[in-house]
Phi, psi and omega in degrees: 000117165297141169342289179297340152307331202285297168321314215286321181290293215300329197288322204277337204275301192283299170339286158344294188305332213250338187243342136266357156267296169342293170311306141342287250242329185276333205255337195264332193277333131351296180271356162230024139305284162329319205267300153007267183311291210297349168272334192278359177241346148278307174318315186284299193294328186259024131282310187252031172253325173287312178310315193285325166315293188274341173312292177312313178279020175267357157266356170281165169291093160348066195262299213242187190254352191217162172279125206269171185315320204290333179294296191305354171238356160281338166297280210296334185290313195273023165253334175266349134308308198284008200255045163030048186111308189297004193056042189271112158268116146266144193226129182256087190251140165305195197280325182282005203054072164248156190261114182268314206208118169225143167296159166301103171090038152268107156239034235234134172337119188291022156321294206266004164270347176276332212248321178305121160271124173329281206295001193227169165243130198236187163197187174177167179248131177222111178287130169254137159060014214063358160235176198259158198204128163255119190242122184266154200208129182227151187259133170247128174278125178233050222109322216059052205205108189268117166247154167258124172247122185259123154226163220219114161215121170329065182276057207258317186301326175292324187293286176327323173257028172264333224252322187288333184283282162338305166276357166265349209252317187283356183259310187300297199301348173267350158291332151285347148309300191279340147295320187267343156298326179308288206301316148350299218287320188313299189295299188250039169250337159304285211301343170237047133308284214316311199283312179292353156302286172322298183299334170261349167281314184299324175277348179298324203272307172323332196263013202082011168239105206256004158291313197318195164177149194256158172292135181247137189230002151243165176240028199271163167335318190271347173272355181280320204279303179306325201270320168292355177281300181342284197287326161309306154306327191271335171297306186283335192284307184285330178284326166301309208294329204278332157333295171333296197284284214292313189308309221267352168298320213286313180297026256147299193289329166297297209311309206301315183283329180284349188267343192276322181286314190287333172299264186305359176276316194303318193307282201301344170272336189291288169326335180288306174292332145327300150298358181244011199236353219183149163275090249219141194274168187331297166346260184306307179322318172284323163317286193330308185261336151311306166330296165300333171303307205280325174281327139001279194294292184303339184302305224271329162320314187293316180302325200260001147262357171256022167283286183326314191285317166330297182312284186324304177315310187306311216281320201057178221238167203230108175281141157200189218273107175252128182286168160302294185328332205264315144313323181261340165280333171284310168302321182329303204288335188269347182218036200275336201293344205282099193271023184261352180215147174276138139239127227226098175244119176240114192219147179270143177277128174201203158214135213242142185283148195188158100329102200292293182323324164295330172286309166331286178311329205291319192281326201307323194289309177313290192282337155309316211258011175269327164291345172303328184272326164314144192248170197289106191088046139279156196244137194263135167229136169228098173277169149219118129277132175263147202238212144287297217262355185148171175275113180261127187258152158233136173244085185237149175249178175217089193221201170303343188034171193249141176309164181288324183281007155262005172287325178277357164220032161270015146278001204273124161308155148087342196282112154247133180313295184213111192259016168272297168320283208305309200307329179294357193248016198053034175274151182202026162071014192223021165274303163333312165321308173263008185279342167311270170346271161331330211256359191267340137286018158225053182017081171186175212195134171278158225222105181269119137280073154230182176249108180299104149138358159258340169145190183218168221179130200198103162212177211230177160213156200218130143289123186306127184255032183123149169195193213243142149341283211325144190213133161224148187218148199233000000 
């Protein structure tokens, strides 16, 4: 059962309830407000039918020593003719409660004249015939004669109109019933828009549209609850998309590595076999295993750098207090011997918080993939500045540069710009990946510039653990 049914019954349930007890409870307080009046107007009448009773008999004529029967039912006759119409029953009992005098159609039991005390008065409802009677009973002094008077007065009409209040009561509350399910139904069907709202974004997002987003049409607790599914959907829309990309990076980085292997797999086996199938003169022989020598040499740079990047992600980097100098004399000594290129190291002296060694791969990679980009006697520039924000490494060439739309994924393992140049150069796409690594443990990142046919310009920041004046340029 749906909600807004479960409201509708439960809202319909109390309702019933509430207007039949209510209902109950108005019509019986009505009717014995009445039943009330109407004993209390029986009581007050068998008071002055016992007064108008001992007035007469102090008016009989003095025969006897006490008042005798035939008075006493002549007494009870003019006193129930005079009651103008009204059907005023009266009952006359003796002292043993023997019946002297009853009206015509008294019929009622001697219970409440058996319960009566001379000196007191009773009464009780009693049903006859199908109608209702409230019958009162009192001791009359007479004479010296303890008499009893009983009279019977007709409330059938209060009983009727309890039993007539009830059936109008009972017609209004299913007319107010059958209103208030309308109305009901309207209200709640207002109040679980929101949740059915809810209920169709979730089966949209169940179904892969993770874009959807539900409508808020209140500002109320359910609207609160819609503005917060939102923003959770939007939450789950960024992680799945960001799944989306690392599944299909991941898928890209296989695709990238089964094409990096197999390009130096083929060579060296097609050489291989070549030398094991056939006799081949010095010449081709010695070609033949530089070939294989040279794809060789890349399978294992490519392994040992996705070794590297594998490591770095488990292990993470150990920061201390490091010179610059120390970085930039260590590029000197490896690549100062290399006469295929000009290199111009310019730095500021400081100390930088760091992993020396990491860092170290990290410039070596930079200035590898800047001679790569270089023709031969291109000049290599390497600064360091110290700044406000850090100590800033720079690596720039004046080599080919990259288009801008290739600048966001030549960090991407296997991503090469122009991969016939790279392959020719033992390049495999994963130094830049892994200087991406490394620099997200000393939390910085690198930040590429360039220009196609003028160069590229590639640099990181380090934080200062302190530094020296001194400034030298080579």
């Amino acid at each position: 059962m749906k909600f807004s049914q479960k409201l509708l019954l439960w809202t319909t349930i109390i309702i019933a309830l509430t207007l039949g007890f209510s209902g109950y409870y108005f019509v019986n307080y009505v009717f014995e407000t009445s039943l009330d009046r109407e004993v209390d107007q029986a009581l007050d009448e068998n008071s002055i039918l016992r007064f108008a009773f001992e007035t007469a008999a102090l008016n009989v004529p003095v025969k006897y020593d006490m008042l005798q029967n035939g008075s006493v039912e002549q007494i009870a006759s003019n006193l129930e003719t005079s009651g103008q119409g009204d059907g005023r029953l009266l009952r006359i009992c003796d002292e043993q409660r023997q019946t002297v005098y009853a009206s015509d159609g008294f019929e009622a039991d001697g219970a409440l004249l058996d319960a009566t005390e001379t000196d007191r008065y009773a009464y009780r409802v009693i049903e006859s015939g199908g109608k209702y009677y409230i019958q009162t009973a009192s001791g009359v002094s007479a004479l010296g004669r303890g008499l009893f008077l009983e009279t019977l007065r007709d409330v059938s009409q209060v009983f009727e109109e309890r039993q007539t209040g009830f059936l109008v009561y009972r017609r209004l509350m299913i007319l107010m019933l059958i209103l208030g399910i309308v109305i009901m139904y309207f209200i709640s069907s207002k109040l679980t828009k929101p949740i059915r709202l809810l209920m169709r974004a979730t089966k949209k997002m169940a179904a892969g549209d993770y874009g959807y987003r539900a409508e808020q049409v209140s500002s109320d607790e359910l609207g609160l609850l819609t503005q917060d599914f939102n923003s959770m959907s939007e939450a789950l829309e960024k992680t799945i998309g960001q799944l989306e990309d690392e599944v299909q990076a991941r898928e890209d980085f296989v695709g990238a590595f089964a094409h990096e292997l197999k390009t130096p797999l083929t060579s060296i086996i097609g050489y291989a076999d070549m030398l094991r199938s056939r006799k081949l003169d010095e010449e081709k022989s010695l070609l033949s295993a530089n070939y294989i020598y040279t794809e060789g040499k890349r399978l294992e740079t490519m392994s040992l750098r996705l070794l590297d990047i594998i490591v770095t992600k488990k292990e993470g980097a150990k920061l201390q207090k490091a010179p610059v100098d120390v970085l930039f004399t260590y590029l000197r000594d490896m690549f100062l011997p290399n006469e295929s290129r000009e290199f111009a190291f310019d730095y500021d002296q400081a100390y930088v918080l760091a992993d020396i060694s990491l860092i170290q791969t990290v410039l070596v990679n930079l200035m590898d993939n800047a001679c790569k980009a270089s023709e031969d006697g291109g000049r290599i520039e390497v600064t360091g500045r110290s700044g406000q924000d850090g100590y800033l490494f720079t690596v720039r060439d004046h080599g080919i540069g990259i288009p801008a739309e290739e600048v966001s994924k030549i960090t991407q393992a296997f991503y090469m710009v122009d991969k016939s140049r790279s392959r020719s150069r033992n390049g495999a796409g994963l130094g830049l990946a892994l200087c991406t690594e490394i620099l997200r443990l000393h939390a910085s990142s690198l930040a590429i510039v360039s220009t196609p046919g003028e160069g590229t310009s590639v640099s990181f920041l380090l934080a200062e653990a302190g530094e020296e004046a001194a400034h030298e340029e080579e």
